[in-house]
DSSP file (Angstrom, degrees, kcal/mol; ACC not computed):
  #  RESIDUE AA STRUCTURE BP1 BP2  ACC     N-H-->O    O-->H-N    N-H-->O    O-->H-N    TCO  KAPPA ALPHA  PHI   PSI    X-CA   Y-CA   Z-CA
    1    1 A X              0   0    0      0, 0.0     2,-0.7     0, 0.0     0, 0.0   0.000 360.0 360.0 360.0 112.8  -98.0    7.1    1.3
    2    2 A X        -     0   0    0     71,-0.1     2,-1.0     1,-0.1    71,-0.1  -0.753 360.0-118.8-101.4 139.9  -98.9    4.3    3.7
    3    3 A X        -     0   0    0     -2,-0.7     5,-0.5     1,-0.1    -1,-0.1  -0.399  24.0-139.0 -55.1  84.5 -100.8    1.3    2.3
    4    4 A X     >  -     0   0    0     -2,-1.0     4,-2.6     3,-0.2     5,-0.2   0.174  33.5 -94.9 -66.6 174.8 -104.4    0.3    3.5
    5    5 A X  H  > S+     0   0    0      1,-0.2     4,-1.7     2,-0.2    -1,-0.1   0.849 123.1  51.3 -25.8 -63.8 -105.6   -2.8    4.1
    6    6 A X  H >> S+     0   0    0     92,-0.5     4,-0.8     2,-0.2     3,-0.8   0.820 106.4  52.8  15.5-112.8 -107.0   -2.9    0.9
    7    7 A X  H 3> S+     0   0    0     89,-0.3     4,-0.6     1,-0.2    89,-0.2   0.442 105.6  53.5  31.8 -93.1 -104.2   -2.1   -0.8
    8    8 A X  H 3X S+     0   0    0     -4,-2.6     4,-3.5    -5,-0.5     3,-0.3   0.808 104.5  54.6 -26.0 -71.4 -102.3   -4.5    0.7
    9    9 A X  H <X S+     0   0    0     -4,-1.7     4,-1.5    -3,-0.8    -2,-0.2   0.864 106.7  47.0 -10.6 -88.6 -104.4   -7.0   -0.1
   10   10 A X  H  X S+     0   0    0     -4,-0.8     4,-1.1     1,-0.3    -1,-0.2   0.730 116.3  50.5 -48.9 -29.4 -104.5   -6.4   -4.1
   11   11 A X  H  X S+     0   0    0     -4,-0.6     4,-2.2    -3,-0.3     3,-0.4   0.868 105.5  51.0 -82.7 -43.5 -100.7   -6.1   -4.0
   12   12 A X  H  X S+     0   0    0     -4,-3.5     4,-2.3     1,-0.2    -2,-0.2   0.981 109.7  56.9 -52.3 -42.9 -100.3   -9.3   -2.1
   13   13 A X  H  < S+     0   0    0     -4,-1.5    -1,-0.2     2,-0.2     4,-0.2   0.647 112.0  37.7 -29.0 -46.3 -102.5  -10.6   -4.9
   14   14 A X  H >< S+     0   0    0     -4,-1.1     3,-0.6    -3,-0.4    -1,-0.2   0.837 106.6  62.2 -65.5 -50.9 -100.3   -9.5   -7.6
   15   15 A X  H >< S+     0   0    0     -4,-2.2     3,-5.5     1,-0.3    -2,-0.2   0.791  84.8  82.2 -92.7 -41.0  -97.5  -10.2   -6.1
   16   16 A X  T 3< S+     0   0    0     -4,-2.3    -1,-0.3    -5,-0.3    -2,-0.1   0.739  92.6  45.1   6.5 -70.3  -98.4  -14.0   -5.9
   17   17 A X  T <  S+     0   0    0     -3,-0.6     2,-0.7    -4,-0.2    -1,-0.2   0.594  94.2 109.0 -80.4 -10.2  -97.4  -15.1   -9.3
   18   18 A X    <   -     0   0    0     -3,-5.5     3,-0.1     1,-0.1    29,-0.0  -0.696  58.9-144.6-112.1 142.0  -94.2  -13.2   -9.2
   19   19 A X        -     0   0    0     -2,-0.7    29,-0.9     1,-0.2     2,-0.1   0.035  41.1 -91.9 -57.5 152.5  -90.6  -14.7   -8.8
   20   20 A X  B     -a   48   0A   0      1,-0.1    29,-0.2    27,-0.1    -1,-0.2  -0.523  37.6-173.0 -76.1 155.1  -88.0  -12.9   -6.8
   21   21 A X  S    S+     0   0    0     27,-6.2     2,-0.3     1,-0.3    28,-0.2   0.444  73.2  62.0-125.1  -1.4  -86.0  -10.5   -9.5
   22   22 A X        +     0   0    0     26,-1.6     2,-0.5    14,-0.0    28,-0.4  -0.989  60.1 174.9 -98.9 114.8  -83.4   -9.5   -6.5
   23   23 A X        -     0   0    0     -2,-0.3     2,-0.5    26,-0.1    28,-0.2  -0.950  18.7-147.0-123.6 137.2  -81.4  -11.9   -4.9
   24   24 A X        -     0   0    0     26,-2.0     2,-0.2    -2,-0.5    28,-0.1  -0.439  21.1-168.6 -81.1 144.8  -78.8  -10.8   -2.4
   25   25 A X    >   -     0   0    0     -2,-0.5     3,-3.0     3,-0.2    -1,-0.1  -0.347  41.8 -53.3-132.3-136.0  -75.7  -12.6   -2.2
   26   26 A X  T 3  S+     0   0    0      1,-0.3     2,-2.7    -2,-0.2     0, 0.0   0.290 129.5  51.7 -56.7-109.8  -72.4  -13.2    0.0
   27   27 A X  T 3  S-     0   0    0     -3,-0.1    -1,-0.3     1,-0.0    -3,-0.0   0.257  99.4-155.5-172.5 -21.0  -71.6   -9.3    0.0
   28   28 A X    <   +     0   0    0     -3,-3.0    -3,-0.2    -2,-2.7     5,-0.1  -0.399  55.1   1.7  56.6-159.6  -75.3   -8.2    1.3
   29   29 A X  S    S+     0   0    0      1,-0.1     2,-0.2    -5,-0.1    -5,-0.0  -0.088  82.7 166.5 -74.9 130.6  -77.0   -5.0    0.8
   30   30 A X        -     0   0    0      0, 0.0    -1,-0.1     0, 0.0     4,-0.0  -0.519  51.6-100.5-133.4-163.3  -74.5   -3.3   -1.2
   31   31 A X  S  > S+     0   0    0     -2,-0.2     4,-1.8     2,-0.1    -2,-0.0   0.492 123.2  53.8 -81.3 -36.9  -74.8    0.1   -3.4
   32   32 A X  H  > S+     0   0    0      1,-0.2     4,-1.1     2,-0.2    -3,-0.1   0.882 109.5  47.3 -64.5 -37.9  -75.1   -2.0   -6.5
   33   33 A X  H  > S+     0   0    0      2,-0.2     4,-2.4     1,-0.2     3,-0.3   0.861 104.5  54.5 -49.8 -32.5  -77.9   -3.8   -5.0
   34   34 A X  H  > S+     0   0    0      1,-0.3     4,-6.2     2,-0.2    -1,-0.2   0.968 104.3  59.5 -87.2 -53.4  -79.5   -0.9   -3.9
   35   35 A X  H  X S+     0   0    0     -4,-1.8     4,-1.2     2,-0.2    -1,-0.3   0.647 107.7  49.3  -9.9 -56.3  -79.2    0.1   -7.9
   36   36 A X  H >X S+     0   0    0     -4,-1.1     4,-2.4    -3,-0.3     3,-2.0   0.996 103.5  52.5 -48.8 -89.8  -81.3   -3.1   -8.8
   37   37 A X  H 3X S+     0   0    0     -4,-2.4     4,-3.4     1,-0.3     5,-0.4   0.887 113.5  51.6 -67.2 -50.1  -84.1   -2.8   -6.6
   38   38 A X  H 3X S+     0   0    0     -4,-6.2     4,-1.6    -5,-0.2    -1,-0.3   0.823 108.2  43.9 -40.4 -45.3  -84.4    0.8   -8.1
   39   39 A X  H XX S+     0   0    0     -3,-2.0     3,-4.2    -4,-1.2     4,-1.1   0.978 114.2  51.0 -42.3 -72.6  -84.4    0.2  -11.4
   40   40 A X  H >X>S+     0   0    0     -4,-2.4     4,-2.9     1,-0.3     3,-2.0   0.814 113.2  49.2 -45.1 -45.4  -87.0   -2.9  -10.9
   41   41 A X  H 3<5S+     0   0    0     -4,-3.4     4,-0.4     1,-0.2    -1,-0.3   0.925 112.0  50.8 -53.4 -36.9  -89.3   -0.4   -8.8
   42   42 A X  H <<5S+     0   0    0     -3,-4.2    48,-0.3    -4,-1.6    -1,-0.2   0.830 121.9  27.6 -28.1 -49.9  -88.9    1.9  -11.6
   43   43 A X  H <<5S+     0   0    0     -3,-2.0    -1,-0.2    -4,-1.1    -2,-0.2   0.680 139.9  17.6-101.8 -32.2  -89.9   -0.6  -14.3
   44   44 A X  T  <5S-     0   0    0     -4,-2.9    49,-0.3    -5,-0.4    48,-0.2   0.875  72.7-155.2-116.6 -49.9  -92.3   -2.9  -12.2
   45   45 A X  S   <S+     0   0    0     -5,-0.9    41,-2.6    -4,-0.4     2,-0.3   0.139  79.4  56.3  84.8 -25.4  -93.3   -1.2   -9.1
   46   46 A X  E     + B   0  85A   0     39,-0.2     2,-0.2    -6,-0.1    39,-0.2  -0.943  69.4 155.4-145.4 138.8  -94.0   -4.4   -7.2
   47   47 A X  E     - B   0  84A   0     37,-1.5    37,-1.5    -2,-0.3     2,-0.3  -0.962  40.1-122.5-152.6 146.5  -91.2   -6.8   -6.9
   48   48 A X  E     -aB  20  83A   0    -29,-0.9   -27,-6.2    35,-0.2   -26,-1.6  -0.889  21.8-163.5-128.8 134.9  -90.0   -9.7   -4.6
   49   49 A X        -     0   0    0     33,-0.8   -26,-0.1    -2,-0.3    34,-0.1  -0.738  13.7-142.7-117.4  48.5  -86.3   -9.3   -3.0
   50   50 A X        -     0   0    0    -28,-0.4   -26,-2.0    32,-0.1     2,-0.9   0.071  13.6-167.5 -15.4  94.8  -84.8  -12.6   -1.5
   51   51 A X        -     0   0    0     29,-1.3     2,-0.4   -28,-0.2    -1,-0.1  -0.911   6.4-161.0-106.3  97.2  -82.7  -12.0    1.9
   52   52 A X        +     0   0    0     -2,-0.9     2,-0.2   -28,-0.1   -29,-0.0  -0.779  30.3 143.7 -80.8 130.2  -80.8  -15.1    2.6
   53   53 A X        -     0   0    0     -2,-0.4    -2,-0.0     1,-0.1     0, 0.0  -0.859  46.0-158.3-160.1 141.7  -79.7  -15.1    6.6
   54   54 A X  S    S+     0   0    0     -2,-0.2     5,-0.3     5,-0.0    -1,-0.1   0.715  81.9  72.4 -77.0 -72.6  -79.5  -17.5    9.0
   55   55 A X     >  -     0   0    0      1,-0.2     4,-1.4     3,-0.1     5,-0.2   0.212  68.8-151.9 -32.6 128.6  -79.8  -14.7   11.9
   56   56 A X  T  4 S+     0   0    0      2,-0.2     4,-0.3     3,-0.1    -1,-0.2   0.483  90.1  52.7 -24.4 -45.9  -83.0  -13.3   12.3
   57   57 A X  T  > S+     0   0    0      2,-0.1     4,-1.5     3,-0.1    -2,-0.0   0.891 110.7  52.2 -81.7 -70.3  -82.3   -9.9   13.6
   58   58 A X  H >> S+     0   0    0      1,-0.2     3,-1.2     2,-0.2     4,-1.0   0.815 107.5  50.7 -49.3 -46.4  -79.8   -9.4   10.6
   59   59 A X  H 3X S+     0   0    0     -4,-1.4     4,-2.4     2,-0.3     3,-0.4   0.899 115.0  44.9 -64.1 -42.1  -82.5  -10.4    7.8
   60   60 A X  H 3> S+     0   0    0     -4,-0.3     4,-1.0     1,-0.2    -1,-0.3   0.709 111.4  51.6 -81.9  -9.5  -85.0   -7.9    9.4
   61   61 A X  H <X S+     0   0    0     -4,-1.5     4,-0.5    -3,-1.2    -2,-0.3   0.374 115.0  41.1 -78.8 -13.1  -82.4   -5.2    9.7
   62   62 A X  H  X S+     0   0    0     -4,-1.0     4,-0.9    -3,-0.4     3,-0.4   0.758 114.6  57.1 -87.5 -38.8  -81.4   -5.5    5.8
   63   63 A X  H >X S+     0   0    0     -4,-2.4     4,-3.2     1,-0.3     3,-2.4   0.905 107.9  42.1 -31.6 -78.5  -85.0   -5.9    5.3
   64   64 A X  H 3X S+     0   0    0     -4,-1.0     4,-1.7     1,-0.3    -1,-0.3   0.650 111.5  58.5 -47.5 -39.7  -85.9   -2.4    7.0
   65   65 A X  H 3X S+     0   0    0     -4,-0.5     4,-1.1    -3,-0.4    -1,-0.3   0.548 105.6  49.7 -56.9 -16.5  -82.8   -0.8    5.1
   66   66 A X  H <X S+     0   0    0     -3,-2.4     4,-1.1    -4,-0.9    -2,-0.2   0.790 109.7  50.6 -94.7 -55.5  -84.2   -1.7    1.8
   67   67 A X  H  X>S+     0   0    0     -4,-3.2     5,-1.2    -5,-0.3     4,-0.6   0.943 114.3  40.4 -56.5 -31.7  -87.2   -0.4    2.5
   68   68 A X  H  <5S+     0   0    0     -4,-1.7     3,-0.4     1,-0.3    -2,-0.2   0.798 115.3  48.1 -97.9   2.6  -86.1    2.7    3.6
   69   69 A X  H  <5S+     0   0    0     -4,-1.1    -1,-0.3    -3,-0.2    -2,-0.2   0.461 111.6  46.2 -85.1  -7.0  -83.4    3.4    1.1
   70   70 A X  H  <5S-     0   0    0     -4,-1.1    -1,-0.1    -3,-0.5    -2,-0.1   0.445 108.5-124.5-130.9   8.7  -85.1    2.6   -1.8
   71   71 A X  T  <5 +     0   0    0     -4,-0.6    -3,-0.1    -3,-0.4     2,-0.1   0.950  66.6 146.3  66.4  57.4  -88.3    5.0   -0.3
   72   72 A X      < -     0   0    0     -5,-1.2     2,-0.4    -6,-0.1    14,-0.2  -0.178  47.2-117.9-118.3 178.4  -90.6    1.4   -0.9
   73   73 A X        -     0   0    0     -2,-0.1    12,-1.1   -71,-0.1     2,-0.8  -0.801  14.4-138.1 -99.5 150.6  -93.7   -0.2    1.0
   74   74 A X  B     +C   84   0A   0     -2,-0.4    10,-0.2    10,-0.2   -10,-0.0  -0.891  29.4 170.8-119.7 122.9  -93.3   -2.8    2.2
   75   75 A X        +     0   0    0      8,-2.1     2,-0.2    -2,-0.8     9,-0.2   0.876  65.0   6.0 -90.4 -35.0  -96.6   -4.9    1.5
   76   76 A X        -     0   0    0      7,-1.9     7,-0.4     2,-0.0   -64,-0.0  -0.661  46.5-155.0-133.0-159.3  -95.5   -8.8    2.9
   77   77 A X        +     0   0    0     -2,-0.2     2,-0.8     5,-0.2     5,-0.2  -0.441  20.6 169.9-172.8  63.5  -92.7  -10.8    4.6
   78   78 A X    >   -     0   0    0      2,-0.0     3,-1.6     0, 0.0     2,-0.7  -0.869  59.7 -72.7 -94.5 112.7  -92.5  -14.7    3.7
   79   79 A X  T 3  S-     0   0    0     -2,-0.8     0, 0.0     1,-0.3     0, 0.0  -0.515 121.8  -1.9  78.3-117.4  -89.7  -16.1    4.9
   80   80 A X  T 3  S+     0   0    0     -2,-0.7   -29,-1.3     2,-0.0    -1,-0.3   0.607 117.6  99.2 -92.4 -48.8  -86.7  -15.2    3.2
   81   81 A X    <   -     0   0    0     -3,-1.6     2,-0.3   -31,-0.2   -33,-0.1  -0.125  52.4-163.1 -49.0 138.4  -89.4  -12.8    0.3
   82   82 A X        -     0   0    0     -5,-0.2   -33,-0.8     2,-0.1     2,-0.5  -0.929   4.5-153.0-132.9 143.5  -89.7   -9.3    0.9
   83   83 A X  E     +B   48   0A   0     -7,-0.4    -8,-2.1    -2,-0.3    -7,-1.9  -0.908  23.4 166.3-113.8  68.5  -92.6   -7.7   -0.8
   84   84 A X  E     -BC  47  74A   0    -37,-1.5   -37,-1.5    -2,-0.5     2,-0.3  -0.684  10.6-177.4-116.9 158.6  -92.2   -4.1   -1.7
   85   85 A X  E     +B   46   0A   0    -12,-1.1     2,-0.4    -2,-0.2   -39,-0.2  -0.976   6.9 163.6-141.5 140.1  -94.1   -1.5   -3.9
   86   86 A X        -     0   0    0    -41,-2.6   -14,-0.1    -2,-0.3   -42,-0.0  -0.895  36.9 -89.0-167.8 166.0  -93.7    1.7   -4.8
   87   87 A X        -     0   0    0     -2,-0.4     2,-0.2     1,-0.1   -42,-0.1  -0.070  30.7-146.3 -53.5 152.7  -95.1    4.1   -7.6
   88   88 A X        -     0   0    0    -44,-0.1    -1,-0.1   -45,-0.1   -45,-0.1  -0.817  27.0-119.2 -89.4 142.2  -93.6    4.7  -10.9
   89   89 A X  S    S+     0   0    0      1,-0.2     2,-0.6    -2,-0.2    -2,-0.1   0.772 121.1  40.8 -38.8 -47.8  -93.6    7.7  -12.5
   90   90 A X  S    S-     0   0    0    -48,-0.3     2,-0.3    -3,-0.0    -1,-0.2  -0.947 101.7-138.2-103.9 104.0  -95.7    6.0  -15.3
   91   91 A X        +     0   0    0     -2,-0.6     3,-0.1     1,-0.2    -2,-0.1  -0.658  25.9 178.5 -87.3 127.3  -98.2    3.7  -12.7
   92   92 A X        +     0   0    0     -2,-0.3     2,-0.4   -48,-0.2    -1,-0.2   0.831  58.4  60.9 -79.0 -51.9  -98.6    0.5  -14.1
   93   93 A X  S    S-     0   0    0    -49,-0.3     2,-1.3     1,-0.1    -1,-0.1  -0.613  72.7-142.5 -94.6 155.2 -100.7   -1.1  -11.6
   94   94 A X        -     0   0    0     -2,-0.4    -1,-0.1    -3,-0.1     3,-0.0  -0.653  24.1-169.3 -87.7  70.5 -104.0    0.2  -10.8
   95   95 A X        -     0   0    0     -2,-1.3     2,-0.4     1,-0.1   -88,-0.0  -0.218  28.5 -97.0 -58.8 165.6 -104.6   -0.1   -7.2
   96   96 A X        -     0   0    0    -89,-0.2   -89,-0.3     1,-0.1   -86,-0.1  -0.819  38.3-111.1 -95.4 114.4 -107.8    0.4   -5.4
   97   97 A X              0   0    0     -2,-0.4    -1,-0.1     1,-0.3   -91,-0.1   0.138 360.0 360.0 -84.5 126.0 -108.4    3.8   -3.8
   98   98 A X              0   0    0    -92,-0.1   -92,-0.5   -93,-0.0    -1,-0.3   0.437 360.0 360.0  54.4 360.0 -108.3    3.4    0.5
């Protein structure tokens, strides 16, 4: 499912008010981590994931691995913030259709 503009938008919207509930630390992207960000997509569906790096390259390569391991959107990027959503079995939020 890719995300339209829209979409985007309303999630970016959401996503505003909310604290990161991931934070990675010395060890990076680990298999427990990965654990985490599943549950919270589970439970929340949109959630903010904190990637401390100095390098560049590396923070946007763990980025891209978190999105695709944990089968996410990824709706923003600020900074350090990663922005993901994806459905729960039981959808909490109501997004807007295209």
């Amino acid at each position: 499912m890719n995300l339209s503009n829209k979409q985007k938008q309303f999630l970016k919207a959401k996503a505003h008010e909310l604290k990161p509930i991931i934070l990675l630390g010395g060890n990076g992207l680990t298999e427990g981590v990965m654990a985490e960000i599943d549950l919270a997509l589970e439970h929340h569906e949109l959630i903010k994931v904190k990637v401390p790096s100095i390098d560049r390259d590396e923070k946007v390569a763990i980025m891209d691995a978190i999105v695709r391991e944990a089968k996410a959107q990824k709706v923003q990027v600020i900074g350090h913030i990663l922005v993901l959503y994806r459905a729960a079995k039981e959808k909490k939020l109501h997004i807007p259709k295209g």
